[in-house]
C-alpha positions as MATLAB code, in Angstrom:
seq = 'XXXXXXXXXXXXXXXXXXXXXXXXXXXXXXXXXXXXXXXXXXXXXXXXXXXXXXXXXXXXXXXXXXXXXXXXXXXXXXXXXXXXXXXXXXXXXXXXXXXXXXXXXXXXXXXXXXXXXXXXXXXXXXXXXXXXXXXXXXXXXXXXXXXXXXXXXXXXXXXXXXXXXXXXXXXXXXXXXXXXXXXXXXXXXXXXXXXXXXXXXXXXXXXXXXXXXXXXXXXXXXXXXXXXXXXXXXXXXXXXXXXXXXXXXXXXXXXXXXXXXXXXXXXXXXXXXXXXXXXXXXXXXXXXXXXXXXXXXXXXXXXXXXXXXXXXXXXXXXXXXXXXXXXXXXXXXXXXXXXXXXXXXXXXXXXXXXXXXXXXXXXXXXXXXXXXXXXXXXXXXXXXXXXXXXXXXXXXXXXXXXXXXXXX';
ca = [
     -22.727    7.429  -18.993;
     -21.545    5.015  -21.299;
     -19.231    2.589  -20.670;
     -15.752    1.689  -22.023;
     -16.086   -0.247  -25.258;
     -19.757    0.253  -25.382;
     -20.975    1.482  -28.905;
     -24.767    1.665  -29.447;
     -26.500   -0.874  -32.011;
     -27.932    0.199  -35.563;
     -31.205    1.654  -35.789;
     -33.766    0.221  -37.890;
     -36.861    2.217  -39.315;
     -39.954    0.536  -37.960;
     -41.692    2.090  -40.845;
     -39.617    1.245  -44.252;
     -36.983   -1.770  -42.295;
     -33.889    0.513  -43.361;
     -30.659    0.848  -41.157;
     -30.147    4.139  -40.091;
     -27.160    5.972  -38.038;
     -27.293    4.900  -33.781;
     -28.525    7.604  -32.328;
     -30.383    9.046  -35.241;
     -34.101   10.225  -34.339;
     -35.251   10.119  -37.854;
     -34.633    7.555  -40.967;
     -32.874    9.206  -43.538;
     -34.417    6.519  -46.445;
     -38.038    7.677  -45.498;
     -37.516   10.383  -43.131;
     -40.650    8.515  -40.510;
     -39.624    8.827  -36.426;
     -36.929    6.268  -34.839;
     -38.913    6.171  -31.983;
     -42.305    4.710  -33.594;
     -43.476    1.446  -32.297;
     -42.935   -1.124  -35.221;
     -45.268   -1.946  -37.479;
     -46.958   -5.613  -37.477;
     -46.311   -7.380  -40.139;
     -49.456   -8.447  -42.510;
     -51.194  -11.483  -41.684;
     -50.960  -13.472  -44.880;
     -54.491  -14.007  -47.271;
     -56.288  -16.988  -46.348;
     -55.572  -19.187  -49.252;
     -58.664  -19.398  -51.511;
     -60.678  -22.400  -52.147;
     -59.837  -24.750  -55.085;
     -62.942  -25.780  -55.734;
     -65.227  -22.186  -55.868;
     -62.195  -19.483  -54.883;
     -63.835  -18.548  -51.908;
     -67.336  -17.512  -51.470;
     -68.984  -19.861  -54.457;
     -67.120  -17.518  -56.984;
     -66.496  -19.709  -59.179;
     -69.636  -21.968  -59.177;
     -72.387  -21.952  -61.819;
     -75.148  -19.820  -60.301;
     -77.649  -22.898  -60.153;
     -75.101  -24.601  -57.627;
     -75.680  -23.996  -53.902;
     -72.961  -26.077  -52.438;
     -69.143  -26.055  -52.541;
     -67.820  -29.899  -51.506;
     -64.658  -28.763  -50.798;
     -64.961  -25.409  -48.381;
     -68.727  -26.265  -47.864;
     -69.820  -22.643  -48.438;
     -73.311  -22.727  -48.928;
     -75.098  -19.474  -51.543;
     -77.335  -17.481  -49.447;
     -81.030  -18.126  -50.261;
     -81.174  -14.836  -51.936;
     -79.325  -11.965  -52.875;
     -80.561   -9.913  -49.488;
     -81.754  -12.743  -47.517;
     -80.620  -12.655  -44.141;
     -82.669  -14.406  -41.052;
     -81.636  -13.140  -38.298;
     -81.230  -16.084  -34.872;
     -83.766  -14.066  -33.095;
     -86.724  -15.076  -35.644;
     -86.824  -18.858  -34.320;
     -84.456  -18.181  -30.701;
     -86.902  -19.265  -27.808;
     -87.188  -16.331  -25.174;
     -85.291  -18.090  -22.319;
     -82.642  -19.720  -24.344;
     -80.744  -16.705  -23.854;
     -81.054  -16.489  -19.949;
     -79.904  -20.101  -19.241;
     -77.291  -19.879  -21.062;
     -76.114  -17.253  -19.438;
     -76.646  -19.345  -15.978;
     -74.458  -22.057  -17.979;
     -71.451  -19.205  -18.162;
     -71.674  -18.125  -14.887;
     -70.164  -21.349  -13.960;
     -66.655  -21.230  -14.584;
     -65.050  -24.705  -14.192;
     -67.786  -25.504  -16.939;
     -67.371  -22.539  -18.793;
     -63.110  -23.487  -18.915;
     -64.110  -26.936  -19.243;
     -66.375  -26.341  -22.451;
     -63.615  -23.809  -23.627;
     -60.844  -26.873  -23.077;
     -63.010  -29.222  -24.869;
     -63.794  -26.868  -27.571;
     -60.091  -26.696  -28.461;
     -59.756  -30.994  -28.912;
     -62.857  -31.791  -30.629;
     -62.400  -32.532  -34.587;
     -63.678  -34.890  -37.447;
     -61.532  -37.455  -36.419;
     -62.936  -37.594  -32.318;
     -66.629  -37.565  -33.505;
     -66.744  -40.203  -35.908;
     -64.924  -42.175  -33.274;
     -67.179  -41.300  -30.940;
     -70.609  -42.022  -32.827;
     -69.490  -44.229  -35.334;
     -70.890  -42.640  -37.507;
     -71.286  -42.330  -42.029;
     -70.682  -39.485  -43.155;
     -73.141  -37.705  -45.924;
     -72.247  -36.145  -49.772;
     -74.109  -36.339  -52.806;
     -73.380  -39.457  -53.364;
     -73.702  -40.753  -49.601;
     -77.673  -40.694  -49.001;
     -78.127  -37.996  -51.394;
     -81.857  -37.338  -50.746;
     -80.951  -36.478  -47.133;
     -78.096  -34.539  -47.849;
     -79.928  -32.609  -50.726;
     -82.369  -31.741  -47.347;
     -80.078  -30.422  -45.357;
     -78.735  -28.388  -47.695;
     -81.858  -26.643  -48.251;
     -82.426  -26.415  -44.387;
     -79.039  -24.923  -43.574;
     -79.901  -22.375  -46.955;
     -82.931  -21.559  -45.093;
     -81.764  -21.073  -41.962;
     -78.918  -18.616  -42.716;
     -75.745  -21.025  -42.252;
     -72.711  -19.490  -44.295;
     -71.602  -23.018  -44.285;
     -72.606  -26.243  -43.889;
     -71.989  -28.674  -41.116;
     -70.671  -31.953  -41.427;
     -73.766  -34.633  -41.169;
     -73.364  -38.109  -40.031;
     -76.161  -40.645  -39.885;
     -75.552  -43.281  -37.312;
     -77.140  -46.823  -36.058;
     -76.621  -46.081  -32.668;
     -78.840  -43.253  -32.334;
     -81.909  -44.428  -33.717;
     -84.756  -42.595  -34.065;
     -82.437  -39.454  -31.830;
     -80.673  -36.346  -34.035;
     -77.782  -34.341  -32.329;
     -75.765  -31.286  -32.833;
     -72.325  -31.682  -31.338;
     -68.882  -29.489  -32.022;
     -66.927  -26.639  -30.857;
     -67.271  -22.669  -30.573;
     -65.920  -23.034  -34.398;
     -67.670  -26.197  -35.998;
     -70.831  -27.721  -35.731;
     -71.770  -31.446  -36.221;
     -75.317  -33.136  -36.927;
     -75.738  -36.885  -36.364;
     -78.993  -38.187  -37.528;
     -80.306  -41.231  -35.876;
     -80.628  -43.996  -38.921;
     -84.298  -43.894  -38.282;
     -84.747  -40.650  -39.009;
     -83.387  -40.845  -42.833;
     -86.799  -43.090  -43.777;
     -88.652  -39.268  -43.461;
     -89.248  -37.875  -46.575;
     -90.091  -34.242  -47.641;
     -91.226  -31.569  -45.050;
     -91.193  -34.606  -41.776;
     -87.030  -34.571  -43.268;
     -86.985  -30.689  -43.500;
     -88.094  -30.240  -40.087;
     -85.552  -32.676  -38.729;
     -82.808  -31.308  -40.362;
     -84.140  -27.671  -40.116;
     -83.981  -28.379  -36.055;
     -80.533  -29.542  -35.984;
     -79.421  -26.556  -38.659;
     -81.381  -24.172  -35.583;
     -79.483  -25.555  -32.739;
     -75.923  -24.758  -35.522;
     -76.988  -21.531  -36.180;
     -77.731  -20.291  -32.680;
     -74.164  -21.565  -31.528;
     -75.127  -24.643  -29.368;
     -72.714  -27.172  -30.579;
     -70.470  -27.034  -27.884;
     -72.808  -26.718  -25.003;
     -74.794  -30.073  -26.836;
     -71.190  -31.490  -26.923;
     -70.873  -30.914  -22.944;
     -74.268  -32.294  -22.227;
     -73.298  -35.833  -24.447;
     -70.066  -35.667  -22.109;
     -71.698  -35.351  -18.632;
     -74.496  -37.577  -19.451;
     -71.814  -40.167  -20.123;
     -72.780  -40.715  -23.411;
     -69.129  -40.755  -24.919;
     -67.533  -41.826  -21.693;
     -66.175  -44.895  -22.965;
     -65.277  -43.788  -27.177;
     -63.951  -40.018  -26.320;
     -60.272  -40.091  -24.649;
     -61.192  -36.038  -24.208;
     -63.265  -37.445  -21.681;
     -60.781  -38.486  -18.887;
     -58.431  -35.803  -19.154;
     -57.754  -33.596  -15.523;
     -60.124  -30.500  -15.842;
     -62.781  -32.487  -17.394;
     -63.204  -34.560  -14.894;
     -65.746  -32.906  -12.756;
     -68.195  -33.883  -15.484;
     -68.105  -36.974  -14.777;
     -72.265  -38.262  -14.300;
     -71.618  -39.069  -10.457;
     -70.735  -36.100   -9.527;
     -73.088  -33.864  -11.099;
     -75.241  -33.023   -8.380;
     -73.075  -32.258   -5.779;
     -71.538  -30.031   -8.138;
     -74.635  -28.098   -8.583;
     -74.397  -28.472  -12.498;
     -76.738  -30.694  -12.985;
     -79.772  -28.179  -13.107;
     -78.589  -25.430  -15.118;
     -77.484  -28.323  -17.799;
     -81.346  -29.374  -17.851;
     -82.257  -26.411  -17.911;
     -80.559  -25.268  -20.978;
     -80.973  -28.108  -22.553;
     -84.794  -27.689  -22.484;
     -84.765  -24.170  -23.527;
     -82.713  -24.823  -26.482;
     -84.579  -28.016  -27.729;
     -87.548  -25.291  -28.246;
     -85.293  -22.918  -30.287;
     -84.631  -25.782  -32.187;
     -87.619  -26.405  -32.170;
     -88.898  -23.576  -33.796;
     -86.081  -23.416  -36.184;
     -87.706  -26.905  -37.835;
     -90.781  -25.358  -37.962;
     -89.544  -21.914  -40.073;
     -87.403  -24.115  -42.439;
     -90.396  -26.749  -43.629;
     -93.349  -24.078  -42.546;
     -95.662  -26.926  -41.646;
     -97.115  -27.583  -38.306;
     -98.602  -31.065  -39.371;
     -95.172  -32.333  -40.665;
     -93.825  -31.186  -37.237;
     -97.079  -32.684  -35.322;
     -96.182  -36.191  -37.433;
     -92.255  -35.985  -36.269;
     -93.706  -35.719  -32.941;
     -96.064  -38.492  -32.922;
     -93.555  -41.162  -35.184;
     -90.635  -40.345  -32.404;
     -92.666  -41.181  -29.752;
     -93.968  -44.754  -31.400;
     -90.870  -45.677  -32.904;
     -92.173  -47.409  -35.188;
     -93.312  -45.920  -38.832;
     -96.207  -48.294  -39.664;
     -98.232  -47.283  -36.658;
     -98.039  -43.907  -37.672;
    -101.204  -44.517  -40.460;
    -103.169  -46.177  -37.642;
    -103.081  -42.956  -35.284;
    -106.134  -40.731  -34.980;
    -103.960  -37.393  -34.831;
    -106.733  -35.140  -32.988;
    -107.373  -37.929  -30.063;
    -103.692  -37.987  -29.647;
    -103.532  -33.691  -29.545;
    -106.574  -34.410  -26.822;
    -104.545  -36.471  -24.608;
    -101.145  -34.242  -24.724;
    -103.324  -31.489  -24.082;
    -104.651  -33.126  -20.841;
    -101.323  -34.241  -19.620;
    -100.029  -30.492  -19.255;
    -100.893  -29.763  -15.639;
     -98.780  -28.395  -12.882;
     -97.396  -32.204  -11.888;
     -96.201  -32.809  -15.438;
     -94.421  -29.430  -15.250;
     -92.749  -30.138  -12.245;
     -91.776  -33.513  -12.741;
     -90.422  -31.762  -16.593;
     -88.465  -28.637  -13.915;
     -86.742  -31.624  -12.053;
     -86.292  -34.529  -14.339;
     -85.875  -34.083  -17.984;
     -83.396  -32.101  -20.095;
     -86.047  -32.530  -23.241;
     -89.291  -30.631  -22.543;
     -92.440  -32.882  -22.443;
     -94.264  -33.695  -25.868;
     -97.622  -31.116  -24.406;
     -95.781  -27.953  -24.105;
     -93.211  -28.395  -27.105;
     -96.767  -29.059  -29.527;
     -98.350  -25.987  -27.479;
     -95.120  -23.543  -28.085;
     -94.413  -24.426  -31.869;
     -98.820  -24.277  -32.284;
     -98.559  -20.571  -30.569;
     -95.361  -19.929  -32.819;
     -97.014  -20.538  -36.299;
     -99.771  -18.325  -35.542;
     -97.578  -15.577  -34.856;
     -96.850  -11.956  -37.130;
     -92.991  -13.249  -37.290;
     -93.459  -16.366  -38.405;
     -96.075  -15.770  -41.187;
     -93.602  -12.893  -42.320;
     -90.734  -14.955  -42.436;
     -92.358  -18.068  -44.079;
     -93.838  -15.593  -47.096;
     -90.173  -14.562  -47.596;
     -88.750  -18.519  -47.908;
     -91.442  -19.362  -49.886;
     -90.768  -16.373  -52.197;
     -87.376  -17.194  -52.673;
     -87.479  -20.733  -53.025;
     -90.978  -21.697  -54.623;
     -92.342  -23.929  -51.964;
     -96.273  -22.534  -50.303;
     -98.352  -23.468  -47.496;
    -100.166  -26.746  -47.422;
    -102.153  -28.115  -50.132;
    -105.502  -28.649  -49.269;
    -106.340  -32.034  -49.252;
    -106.782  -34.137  -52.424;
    -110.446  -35.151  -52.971;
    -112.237  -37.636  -55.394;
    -115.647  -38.201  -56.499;
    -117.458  -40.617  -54.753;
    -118.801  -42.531  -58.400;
    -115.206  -42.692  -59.946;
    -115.126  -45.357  -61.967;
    -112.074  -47.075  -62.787;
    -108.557  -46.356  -60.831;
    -108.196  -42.704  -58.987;
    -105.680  -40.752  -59.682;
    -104.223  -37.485  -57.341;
    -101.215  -35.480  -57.109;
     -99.057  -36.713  -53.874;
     -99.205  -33.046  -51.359;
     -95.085  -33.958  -50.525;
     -93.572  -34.778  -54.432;
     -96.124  -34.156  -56.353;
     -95.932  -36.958  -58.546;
     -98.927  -38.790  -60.250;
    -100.293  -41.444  -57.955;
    -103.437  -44.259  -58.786;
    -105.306  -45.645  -56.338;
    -108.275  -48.565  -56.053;
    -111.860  -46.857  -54.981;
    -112.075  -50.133  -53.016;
    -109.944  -48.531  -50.409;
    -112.968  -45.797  -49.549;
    -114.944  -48.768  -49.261;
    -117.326  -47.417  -46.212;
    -115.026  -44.510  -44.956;
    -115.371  -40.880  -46.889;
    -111.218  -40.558  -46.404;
    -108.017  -42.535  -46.420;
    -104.292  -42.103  -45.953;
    -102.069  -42.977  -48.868;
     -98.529  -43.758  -49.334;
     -96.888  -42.358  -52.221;
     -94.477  -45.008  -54.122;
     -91.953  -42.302  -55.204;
     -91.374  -40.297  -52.112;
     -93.069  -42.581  -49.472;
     -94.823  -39.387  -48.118;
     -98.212  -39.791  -46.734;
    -101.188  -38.304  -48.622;
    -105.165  -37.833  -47.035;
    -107.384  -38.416  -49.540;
    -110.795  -36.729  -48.856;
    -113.834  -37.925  -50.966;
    -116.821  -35.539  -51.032;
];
């Protein structure tokens, strides 16, 4: 019934926007149904980068790297290494633990919404990297995030406070790496692995859950105002254990350092540069790494895995200890994937396995010369060095890398 002075509206075609007669079923413009739900309108383009027009079109073929969107050109044209070549076995499961939580799993989603450029380098105070900002390093990472498969690459921040530590912090969107300023006196594959772990833990989508551990360690407690607001604070350090999410923090936390793990190992293919990393992160202190019988030290890491040392690792420490990480990346190299995967990067981008190492006659007269195994480069050396020992470590001058130099 319709009621006194009541007149119906105007129809409007959902499919071409024209008026058409109230009451009308069909549009007499394009003759589509009245009663059609309306069409959404189009979502408009993304605008296209200025700097390559989206997807390194516009870049010279020899350039990797876009500084403005930070697209990064795939290693090859079919390249494509898929997270489950380098992703540890139980990553997976813990994390899954992790999102069974919910406060956490709202709180990570909250926190994943405020962090920015603008809260981390307030938080670790922090420089951040370009070509012309420690180039060397950020050539590395370049190559690490090419390697790894990252469409993009992450913003990278070296920073005094950390030291001789490297962390991957962001959001479900964007990933961060802050390199300890330790770290950037590496050089060649020791600096590939680094990076190459940090590009792992970006790749397999662990920025935020990094970012949560920082938080409820109390790392950023006093720089990150995210910190103290309402659902967040159940994080808070003091009240981790009676919240029961302690545990499945640690846990996680140790399953994904061996993903990255692995991840550093595919990108610079050398167990030796990781074994060095290793060894230098645990001295803290670069000099003493040349004074270091390497197989004495594999001897007593070896003898420190027994049942106690796991249990105290189970109940204790969100990093797994030194004996099994050296054990699992050892067990990874030797494996069908990896050697499958490593003859594929080193295809694509020219690098092989190790160099054997560099030997001299023992009646060389006159300065030695050898090729450094990390540049390269042309490098003399003084016979009076092998003066009663048959082999010697050598710093190269250009690269700083360390060469063993074997005589006969």
């Amino acid at each position: 019934m319709r009621l006194p002075g009541f007149f119906p509206l105007a129809a409007t075609c959902p499919v071409c926007d024209s008026h058409a007669k109230p009451g009308a079923k069909f549009c007499m413009s394009c003759g589509g149904s009245l009663d059609a739900p309306p069409v959404p309108p189009e979502s408009p383009a993304p605008p296209k980068c200025g700097g390559c027009g989206g997807e390194g079109q516009s870049l010279p073929v020899e350039q990797a790297y876009c500084p403005e969107c930070r697209w990064l050109r795939p290693l090859g044209p079919d390249y494509h290494l898929p997270v489950g070549s380098f992703m540890w076995k139980y990553d997976a499961d813990a994390m899954k633990a992790l999102q069974s939580l919910g406060p956490l799993t709202a709180a990570a989603h909250s926190i994943s919404r405020k962090i920015g450029r603008p809260w981390l380098e307030a938080a670790v105070n922090g420089v951040r990297l370009s070509e012309r900002q420690l180039p060397h390093v950020f050539k590395t990472a370049v190559r690490a995030a090419r390697i790894i498969g990252l469409s993009t690459l992450p913003e990278i921040y070296v920073s005094g406070d950390q030291g001789w530590d490297a962390m991957t912090l962001g959001s479900e969107k964007r990933s961060f790496v802050v390199l300890g300023s330790m770290l950037t006196r590496f050089r060649g594959p020791e600096l590939l692995f680094v990076l190459g772990r940090e590009m792992g833990h970006c790749r397999a989508d662990h920025a935020l859950w990094r970012t949560i551990i920082q938080l409820a360690s109390g790392n950023f407690e006093k720089k990150a105002s995210v910190f103290n607001e309402g659902l967040l604070q159940f994080l808070h350090p003091s009240r981790l254990v009676t919240g029961a999410i302690d545990a499945p923090l640690m846990a996680w936390s140790r399953q994904s350092t061996i993903t990255a793990d692995r991840a550093g190992l595919l990108v610079c293919g050398k167990v030796d540069a990781a074994r060095r990393f290793f060894l230098a992160s645990t001295l803290r202190l670069l000099p003493l790494l040349n004074e270091i019988d390497m197989p004495v030290w594999l001897e007593q890491e070896q003898e420190a895995e027994d049942m106690t040392s796991q249990l105290s690792e189970w109940t204790s420490a969100h990093v797994p200890y030194l004996s099994r990480r050296l054990r699992i990346i050892r067990e990874f190299s030797t494996s069908d994937g990896f050697r499958n995967w490593r003859e594929a990067i080193e295809s694509l981008t020219g690098s092989g396995p190790d160099p054997s190492p560099p030997t001299v006659p023992r009646a060389a007269a006159g300065p030695m010369r050898f090729a450094c195994a990390a540049c390269g480069g042309a490098i003399k050396i003084d016979p009076v060095l092998f003066a009663g020992r048959t082999s010697a470590n050598i710093r190269c001058p250009l690269c700083k890398g360390i060469s063993k130099i074997t005589i006969p």
